[in-house]
C-alpha positions, 0 to 999 in steps of 0.5 A, spaced: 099 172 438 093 172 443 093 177 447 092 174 455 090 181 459 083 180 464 080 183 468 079 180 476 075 184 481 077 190 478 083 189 476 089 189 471 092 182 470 096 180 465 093 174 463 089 169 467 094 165 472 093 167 479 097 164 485 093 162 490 094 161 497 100 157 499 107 156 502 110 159 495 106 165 497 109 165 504 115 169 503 117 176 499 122 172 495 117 167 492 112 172 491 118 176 487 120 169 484 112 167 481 112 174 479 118 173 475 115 167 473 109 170 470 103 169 475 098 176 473 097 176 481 098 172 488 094 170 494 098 171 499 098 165 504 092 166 509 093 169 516 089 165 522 085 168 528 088 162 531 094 165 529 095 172 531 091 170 538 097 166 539 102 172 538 098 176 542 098 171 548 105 171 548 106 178 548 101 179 554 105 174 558 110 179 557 106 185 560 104 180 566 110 181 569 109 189 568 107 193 575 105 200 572 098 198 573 093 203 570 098 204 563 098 196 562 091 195 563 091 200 557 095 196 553 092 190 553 085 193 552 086 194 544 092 189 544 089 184 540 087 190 534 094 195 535 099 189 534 096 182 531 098 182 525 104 186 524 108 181 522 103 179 516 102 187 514 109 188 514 110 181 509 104 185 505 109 192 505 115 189 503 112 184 497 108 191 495 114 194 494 118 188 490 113 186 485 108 190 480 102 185 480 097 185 485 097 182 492 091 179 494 091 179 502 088 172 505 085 172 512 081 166 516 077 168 522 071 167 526 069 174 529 067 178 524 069 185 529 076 181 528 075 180 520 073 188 520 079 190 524 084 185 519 081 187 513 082 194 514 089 194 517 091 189 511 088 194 506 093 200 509 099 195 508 097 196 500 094 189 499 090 190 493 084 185 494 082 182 499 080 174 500 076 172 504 076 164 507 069 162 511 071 155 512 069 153 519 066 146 522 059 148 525 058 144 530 053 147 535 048 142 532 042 148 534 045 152 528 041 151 522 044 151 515 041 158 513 043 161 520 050 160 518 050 162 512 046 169 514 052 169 519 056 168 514 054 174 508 053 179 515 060 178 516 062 179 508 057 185 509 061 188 514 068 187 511 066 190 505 063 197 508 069 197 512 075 197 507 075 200 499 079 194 496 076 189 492 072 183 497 073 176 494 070 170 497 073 163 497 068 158 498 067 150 500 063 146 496 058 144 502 053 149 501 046 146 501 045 152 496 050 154 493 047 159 488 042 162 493 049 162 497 053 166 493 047 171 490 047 173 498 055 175 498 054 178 491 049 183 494 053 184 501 058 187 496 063 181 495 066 183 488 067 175 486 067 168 489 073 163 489 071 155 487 073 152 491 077 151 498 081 145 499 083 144 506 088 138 509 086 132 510 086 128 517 088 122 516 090 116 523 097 113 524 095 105 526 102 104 529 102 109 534 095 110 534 094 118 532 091 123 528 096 127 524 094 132 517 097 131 510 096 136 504 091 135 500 093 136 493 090 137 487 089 133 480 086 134 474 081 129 476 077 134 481 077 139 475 071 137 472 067 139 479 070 147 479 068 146 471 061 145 472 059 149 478 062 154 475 059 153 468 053 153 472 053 159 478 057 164 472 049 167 469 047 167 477 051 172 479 055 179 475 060 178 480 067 175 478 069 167 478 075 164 479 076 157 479 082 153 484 083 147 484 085 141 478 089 146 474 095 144 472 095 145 464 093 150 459 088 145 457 084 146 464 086 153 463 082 154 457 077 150 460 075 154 466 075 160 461 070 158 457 064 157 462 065 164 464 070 164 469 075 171 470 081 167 473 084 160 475 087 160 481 094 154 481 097 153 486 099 144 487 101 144 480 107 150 482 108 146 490 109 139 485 115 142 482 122 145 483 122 151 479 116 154 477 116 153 471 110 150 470 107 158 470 110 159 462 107 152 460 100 153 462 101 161 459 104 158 453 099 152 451 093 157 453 096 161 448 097 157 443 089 154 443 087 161 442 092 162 436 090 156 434 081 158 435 083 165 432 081 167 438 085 174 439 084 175 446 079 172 452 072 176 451 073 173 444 070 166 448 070 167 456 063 164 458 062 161 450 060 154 454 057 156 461 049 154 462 045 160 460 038 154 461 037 150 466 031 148 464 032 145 457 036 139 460 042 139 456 048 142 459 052 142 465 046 142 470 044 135 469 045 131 462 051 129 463 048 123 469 042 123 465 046 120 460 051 117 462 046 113 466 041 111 461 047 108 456 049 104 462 042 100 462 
């Protein structure tokens, strides 16, 4: 029987299945329900900046009815440091004492004295890694590409000093230089890169004439996408690769091992149905190929087809148009 165990940012797993960021997530029971399951770890659904500002601006609602003066200047000084992420540190607790795999802690934000302060409150809650998410629309039109991704590794930089726990980024796919990219958040301390980010899509409503947002889940068909950067970026860093998004099979799972990726994050395939069932399938498929390869454990074949040459023109960096295309004419 194949042994499944791996490693990911340092850590212990099981096996390669990691829950990604999500609804499922969300709550201390669905977290303990994904454990039991068979997920090696979770992601913890994302906290937002946007978020904990709104919960702090209630709370100084609250104090401006208050006439101590000089004690309610102190408060609301430091508030949004001592008292923002209470209640998502206290789901981060409770999980830690529920479940014996890792819980990696998500948070999104833009200020990197924010991510500092979050980053290192989360890490006193127990999590067990920290990820990341970039993502934000720039649109000053006077900040340049490189300016945002400078930003963008000095605010990893800082985090990474900050706390003791593993830093991992997850990515969108928008980087005019991806490669370059990740090699600065890699020297800036991150432990692993994520491939890639989905977000919700925004869509209008004709009748009423208004915008609203669906969830934008995923399918296989946008494996290939995560399969070839990942195949690709695999020799450019020496940090760990995860692959997120179009895993819904063992198939997908094996694939993403096999261009060098540590893990493969699976989230739609769990939210499209009821039970989560859907774990064991992938574990047991993934486990079968293996046996069926003779591959004893991961290392036996982890990276066997990621790109080692990118100038020979036969792998995953450019032979697959090349010869798609020419068989067309």
């Amino acid at each position: 029987m194949a042994d499944l165990k791996t490693t990911y940012l340092g850590l212990e797993l099981k096996n390669p299945l990691v829950v990604s960021s999500s609804p499922v997530t969300n709550a201390v029971e669905g977290v303990v329900s994904l454990a039991e399951a068979g997920a090696a770890a979770v992601v913890v659904k994302s906290i937002f900046e946007e978020q904990i500002r709104s919960d702090i601006g209630e709370l100084y609602d609250v104090l401006e009815g208050e006439t101590s003066g000089v004690a309610m200047e102190y408060l609301q000084a430091d508030l949004p440091g001592r008292m923002g992420p209470e209640k998502y540190l206290k789901k981060i607790k409770e999980m830690r004492k529920r479940v014996d795999i890792p819980v990696i802690a998500s948070v999104n934000c833009s200020k990197s004295s924010a991510w500092v302060d979050y980053a290192r409150k989360i890490e006193d809650a127990g999590a067990d890694a920290l990820e990341l998410n970039l993502y934000q629309m720039p649109i000053d039109f006077s900040v340049s590409s490189n300016q945002i991704e400078a930003e963008s590794a000095k605010l990893v930089g800082e985090v990474t000093a900050a706390v003791g726990m593993p830093v991992t980024v997850k990515l969108s796919r928008h980087y005019t230089a991806l490669f370059h990219f990740a090699q600065s958040l890699e020297k800036a301390g991150a432990k692993g890169v994520i491939l890639f980010n989905r977000f919700l899509h925004a869509d209008i409503n004709l009748d009423d004439e208004s915008i609203f947002y669906s969830p934008n889940y995923s399918t296989p068909a946008v494996f290939p996408s995560q399969l070839r950067w990942a195949a690709v970026l695999r020799d450019m860093v020496s940090c760990d690769i995860a692959i997120s998004g179009g895993i819904h099979s063992g198939d997908e799972m094996a694939k993403a091992l096999l261009v060098g990726a540590n893990v493969g994050y699976v989230c739609s395939a769990i939210i499209k149905e009821s039970e989560f069932t859907v774990i064991g399938r992938i574990l047991n498929t993934l486990e079968e190929w293996m046996d069926a390869k003779g591959y004893a454990d991961i290392e036996s074949f982890r990276g066997k087809l990621r790109e080692t040459d990118l100038s020979d023109g036969v792998g995953f960096e450019r032979s697959q148009y090349v010869k798609a295309a020419t068989e067309l004419e």
